[in-house]
N, C-alpha and C positions, 0 to 999 in steps of 0.2 A: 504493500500500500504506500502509496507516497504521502510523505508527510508535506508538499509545499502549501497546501491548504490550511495548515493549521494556524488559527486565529494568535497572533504574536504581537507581544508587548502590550499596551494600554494598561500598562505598571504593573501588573499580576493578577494571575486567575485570578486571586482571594480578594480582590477589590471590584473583579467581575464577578464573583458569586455575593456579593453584597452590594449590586443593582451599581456597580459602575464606583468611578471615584466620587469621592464625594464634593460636593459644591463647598467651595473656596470660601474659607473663612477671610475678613476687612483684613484690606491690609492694612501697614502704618500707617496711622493719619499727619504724620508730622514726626517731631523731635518730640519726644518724652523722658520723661524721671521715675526710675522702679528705683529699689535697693538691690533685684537680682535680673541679669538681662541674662537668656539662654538664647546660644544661637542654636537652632537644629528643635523642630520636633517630631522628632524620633523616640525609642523608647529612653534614650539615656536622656535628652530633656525632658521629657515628661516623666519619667520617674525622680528627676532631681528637683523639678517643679513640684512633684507628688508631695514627696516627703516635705523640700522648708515649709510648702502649706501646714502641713499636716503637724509641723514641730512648732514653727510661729503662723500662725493665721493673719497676724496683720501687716505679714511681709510683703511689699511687692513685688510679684515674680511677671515679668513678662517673658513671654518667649515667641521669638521673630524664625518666621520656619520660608526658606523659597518658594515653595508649592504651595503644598497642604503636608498636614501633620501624617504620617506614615506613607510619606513619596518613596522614600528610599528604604535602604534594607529591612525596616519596620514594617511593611508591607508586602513584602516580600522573600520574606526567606525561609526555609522548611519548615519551622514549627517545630524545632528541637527546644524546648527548656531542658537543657542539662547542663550537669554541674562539671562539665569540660573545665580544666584549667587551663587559657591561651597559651598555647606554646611548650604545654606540661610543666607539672610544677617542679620539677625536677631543676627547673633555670630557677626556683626560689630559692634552692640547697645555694649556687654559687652565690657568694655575698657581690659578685662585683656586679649582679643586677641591680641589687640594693643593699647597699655596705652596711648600712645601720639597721634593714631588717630582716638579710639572711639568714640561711642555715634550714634546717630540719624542719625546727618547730615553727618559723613561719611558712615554710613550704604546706605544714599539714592546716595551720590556720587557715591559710587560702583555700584549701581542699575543704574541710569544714562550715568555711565561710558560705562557699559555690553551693553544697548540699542544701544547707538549710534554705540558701536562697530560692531553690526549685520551690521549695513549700510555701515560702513569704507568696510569690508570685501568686502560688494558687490561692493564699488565704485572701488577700487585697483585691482579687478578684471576684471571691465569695463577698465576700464585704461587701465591697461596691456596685457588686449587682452586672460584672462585667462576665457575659456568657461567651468564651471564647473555644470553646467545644475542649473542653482542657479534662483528659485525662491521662494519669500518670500510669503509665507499661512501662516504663527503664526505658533503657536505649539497651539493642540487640544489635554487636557488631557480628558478624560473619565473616568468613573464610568461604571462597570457591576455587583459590589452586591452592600447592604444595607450599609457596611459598609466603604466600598469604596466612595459612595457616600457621607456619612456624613463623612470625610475626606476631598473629594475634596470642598465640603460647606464650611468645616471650613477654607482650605486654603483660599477659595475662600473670604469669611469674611476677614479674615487675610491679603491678597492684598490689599483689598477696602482701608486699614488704612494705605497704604503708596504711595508716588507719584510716576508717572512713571511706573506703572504696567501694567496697562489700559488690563485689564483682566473683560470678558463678561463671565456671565454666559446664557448657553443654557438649556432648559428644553428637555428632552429628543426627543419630536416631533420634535423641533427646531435643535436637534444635530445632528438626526438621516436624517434629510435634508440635509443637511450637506456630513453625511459617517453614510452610514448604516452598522452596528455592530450588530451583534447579543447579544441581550440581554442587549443594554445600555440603563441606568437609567438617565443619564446625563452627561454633558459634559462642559469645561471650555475655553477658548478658548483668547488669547491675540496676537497681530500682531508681536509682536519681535521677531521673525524666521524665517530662512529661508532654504528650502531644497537644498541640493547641494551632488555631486558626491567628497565621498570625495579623491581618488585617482586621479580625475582630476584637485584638487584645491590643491593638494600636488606637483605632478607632475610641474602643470604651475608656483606654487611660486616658486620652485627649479631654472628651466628654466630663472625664472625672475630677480633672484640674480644675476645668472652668467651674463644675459645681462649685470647686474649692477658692474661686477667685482668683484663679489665675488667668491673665487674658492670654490668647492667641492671636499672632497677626501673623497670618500667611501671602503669599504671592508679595513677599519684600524676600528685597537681595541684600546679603549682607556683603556690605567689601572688603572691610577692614575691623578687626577686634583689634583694640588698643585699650590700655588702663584707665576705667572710667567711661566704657563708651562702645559700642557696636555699629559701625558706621554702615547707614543702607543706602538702597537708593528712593527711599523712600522719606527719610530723617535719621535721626541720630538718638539714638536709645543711652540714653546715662543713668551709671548705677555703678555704684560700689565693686559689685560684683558681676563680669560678665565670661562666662561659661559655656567654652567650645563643647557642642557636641554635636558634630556634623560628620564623623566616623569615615566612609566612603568620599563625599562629596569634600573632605579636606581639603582635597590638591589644589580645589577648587580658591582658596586663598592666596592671596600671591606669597605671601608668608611663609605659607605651609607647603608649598608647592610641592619639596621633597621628605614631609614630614609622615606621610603615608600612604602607601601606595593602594591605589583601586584596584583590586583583582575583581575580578569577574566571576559568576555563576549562574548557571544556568539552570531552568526548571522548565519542566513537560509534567501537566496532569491527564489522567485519562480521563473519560466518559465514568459515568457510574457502572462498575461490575457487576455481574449477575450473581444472585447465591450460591448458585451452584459453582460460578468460580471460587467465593469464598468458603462454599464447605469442604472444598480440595485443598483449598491454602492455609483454609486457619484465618493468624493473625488476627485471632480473637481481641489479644491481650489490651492491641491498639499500642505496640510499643512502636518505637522509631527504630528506625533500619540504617545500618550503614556497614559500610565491609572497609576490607585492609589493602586493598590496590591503592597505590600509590596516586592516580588520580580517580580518589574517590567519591563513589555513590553516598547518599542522603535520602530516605525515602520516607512516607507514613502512609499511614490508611487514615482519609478521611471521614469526619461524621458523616459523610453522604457515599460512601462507600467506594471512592476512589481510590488512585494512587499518588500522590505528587512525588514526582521521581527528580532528583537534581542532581550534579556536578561539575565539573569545570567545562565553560564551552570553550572561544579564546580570552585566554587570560588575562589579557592585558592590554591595551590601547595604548597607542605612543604616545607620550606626551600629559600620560594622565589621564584624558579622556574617559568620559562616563558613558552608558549606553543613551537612546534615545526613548525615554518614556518605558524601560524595561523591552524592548525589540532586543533579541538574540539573535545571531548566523543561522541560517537551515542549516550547519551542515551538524549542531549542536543541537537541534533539534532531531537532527537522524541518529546521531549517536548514542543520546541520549536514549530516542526510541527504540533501538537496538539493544543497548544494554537490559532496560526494564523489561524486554519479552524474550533476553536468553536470561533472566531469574526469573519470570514466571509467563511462558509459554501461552498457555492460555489467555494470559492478557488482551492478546492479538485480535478477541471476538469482538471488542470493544477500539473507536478511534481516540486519537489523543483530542483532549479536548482546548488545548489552550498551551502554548509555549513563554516563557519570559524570561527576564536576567536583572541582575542586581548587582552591587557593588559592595564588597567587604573592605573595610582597612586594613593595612594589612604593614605592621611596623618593621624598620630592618631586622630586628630579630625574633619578630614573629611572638613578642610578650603583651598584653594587653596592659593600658596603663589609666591609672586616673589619678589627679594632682590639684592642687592648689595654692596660688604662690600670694599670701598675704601682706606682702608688699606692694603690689600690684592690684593685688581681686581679683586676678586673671585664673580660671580653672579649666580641664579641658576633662574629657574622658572618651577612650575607646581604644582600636588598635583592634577587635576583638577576633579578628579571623575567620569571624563563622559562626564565632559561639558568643552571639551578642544575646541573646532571647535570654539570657540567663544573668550575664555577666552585666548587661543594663541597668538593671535593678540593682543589684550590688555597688555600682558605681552611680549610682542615681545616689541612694542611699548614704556611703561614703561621700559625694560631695556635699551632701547637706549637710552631713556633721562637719566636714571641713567648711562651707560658707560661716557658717554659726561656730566656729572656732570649739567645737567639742573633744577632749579624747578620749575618744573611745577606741575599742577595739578593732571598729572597722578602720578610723583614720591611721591603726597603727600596721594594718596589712601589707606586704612585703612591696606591695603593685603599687603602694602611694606612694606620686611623687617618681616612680622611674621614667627614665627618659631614652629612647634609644637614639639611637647615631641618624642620619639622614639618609634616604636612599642617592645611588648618586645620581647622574645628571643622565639626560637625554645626548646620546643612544644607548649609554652603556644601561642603562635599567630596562628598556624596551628588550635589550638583546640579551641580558639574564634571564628575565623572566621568564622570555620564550624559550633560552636555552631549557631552563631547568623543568619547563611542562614538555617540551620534547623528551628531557631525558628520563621522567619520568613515567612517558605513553610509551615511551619505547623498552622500560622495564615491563610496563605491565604486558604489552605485546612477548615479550622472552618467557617472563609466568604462565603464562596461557597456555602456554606447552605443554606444563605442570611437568616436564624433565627434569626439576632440580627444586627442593625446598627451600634453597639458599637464593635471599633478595635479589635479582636482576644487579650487574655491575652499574649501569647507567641512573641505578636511582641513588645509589652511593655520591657521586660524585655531584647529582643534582642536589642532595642533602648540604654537601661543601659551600655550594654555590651557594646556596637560598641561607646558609646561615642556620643548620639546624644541628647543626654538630657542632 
């Protein structure tokens, strides 16, 4: 079947299964005075808006968004809440990420931190009366070759030595109980996840500020964040405190220009499945899907009984460049549709119903950061690689105790306050990037073999490059 008909970008399925984007909130009307200006409403501004509501009420929070409030990766990316640490927390053990809060014991605070936040998410949610079809199955990583598998073992090893992971391994009989995949070898599986709609958990947190007095002005651009001030093209927002969270669309600062790079991703939902394909498959649980190829798959089952299947389409656009309104390549649309019906076969009775892309930030060493320098009022947060649906909160969170000068245990996490190096300049970033998603398609092409359980050589050297060794 050819995929070139399938309905592509207008931001993402999840904002066409909830009747289209939504109609543009005012934008700036002029120059104004808060106490806190957020630039980005995303989930990391509106949960940092959430909270100073919530800790001082007669604070003014404004927050200035270009579009509408869940344009960017908040509106579109898998619906994973898990308690992923960006980058592993394994970079919190070296202190020279953060000299004054490494080692061990802040490596597992952050791991602890991440858990508990899956459940904040869902409780604030219950609270607020925000339905975002949110139930918690773990995340279930898989294995389908040899080498794949001995990867997911050695993570899986690798778990076992630190607290709060509480990660099962399943043998393939046992997984494939589970969610039947074609052609898995085994599967890993731990409860700190949960599936959720992410344009409905974007949309209700927006909704849920303003209950709280927080205004929104969308369709303003902002140019410049300097101390005291977010410069649009609309007027000039002053306030004490103004609070980068624009994640993906960074580059987009002249400032920031090499402060994080836009990777790319790509997603394919199908048509709603028949029962009968789900009484072969399973996948009761409603966990989140993902496997151990080097460029990999992200998947759920929807409350409507879909598939939303995603991965890297092209990585990266020269110069920084973001997609156009969520539009992807057909040729990531084929691939993509390829991959999701050799895991489940059957698929195929059903068409894809909708294709789109998004932008993750993505810091030179691949750590997620959030900060605030009280000298200035100046605070930012993200980096998060993927794993923002979780990590938002958390950092929403931690920046209100930092605006409100609090310490707490969140201000003291190992992630506050680091800062990575700059990526470097145009071409040499254009021509890594590509390098290292080459050398990683081309690992996974060697695996597929399933000749040797020993990682593909090309994705060793791709690890060099990308900074992950």
């Amino acid at each position: 079947m050819s995929e070139t008909g399938v309905p592509n970008g207008d931001v993402s399925w999840w904002w066409r299964n909830l009747g289209g984007t939504p109609a543009p909130r005012a934008p700036l009307p002029g120059d104004l005075d808060a106490d806190v200006a957020i630039v980005g409403a995303g989930y990391t501004g509106l949960w940092a808006a959430y909270y100073l509501k919530r800790a001082q009420p007669d604070l003014r929070v404004v927050v200035v968004e270009q579009r509408f409030a869940g344009f960017g990766a908040s509106g579109r990316n898998g619906g994973w809440l898990t308690n992923t640490v960006t980058g592993g927390r394994e970079r919190y053990v070296d202190r020279s990420l953060s000299p004054s809060k490494g080692g061990r014991d802040a490596a597992i605070a952050q791991q602890r931190a991440l858990n508990d936040t899956v459940d904040e998410v869902i409780a604030v949610a219950e609270r607020e009366g925000i339905d975002a079809d949110i139930v918690k199955g773990g995340e279930f990583g898989i294995a389908r070759t040899p080498a794949q598998l001995a990867r997911l073992r050695a993570a899986y090893e690798s778990e076992r030595e630190w607290p709060h992971t509480d990660l099962e391994w399943l043998d393939a009989a046992t997984a494939a109980s589970r969610i039947r995949i074609d052609g898995l070898l085994g599967a890993a599986w731990h409860p700190h996840c949960a599936r959720v709609h992410p344009a409905k958990l974007v949309r209700g947190l927006a909704e849920t500020v303003e209950r709280l007095g927080v205004t929104i002005h969308e369709q303003t651009h902002v140019r410049e964040i300097a101390p005291g001030r977010a410069v649009t093209d609309r007027g000039t927002v002053r306030a004490a405190h103004v609070l980068r969270a624009t994640e993906g669309f960074t580059a987009d600062l002249a400032a920031e220009h090499r402060t994080w790079l836009p990777m790319n991703s790509s997603m394919i939902v199908t048509e709603p499945l028949p029962r009968s394909f789900w009484g072969a498959v399973g996948w009761d649980g409603r966990e989140t899907l993902g496997d151990f190829a080097h460029v990999y798959m992200y998947a759920q089952r929807t409350a409507d009984d879909r598939i939303a299947f995603g991965g890297r389409g092209v990585p990266y656009r020269y110069g920084s460049r973001v997609d156009t309104d969520g539009a992807t390549q057909q040729r990531a649309i084929r691939s993509l549709t390829t991959l999701l019906r050799e895991f489940f076969p059957d698929a195929s009775v059903v068409p894809i119903a909708h294709a789109w892309a998004g932008v993750l930030g993505v810091p030179r060493d691949w750590a997620a950061t959030v900060g605030h320098d009280r000298s200035t009022g100046l605070g930012w947060a993200g980096g998060y690689v993927g794993t923002g649906v979780t990590a938002t909160n958390l950092a929403g969170r931690t920046l209100a105790d930092l605006v409100l000068g609090r310490d707490t245990d969140l201000a003291r996490l190992p992630w506050v306050g680091h800062r990575a190096k700059h990526w470097e300049p145009e071409p040499l970033r254009w021509t890594a990037v590509n390098a290292i998603y080459t050398a990683y398609r081309m690992a996974d092409r060697i695996e597929a073999s399933g000749s040797s359980s020993r990682t593909a050589w090309p994705a060793h050297i791709a690890d060099i490059v990308a900074g992950r060794h």
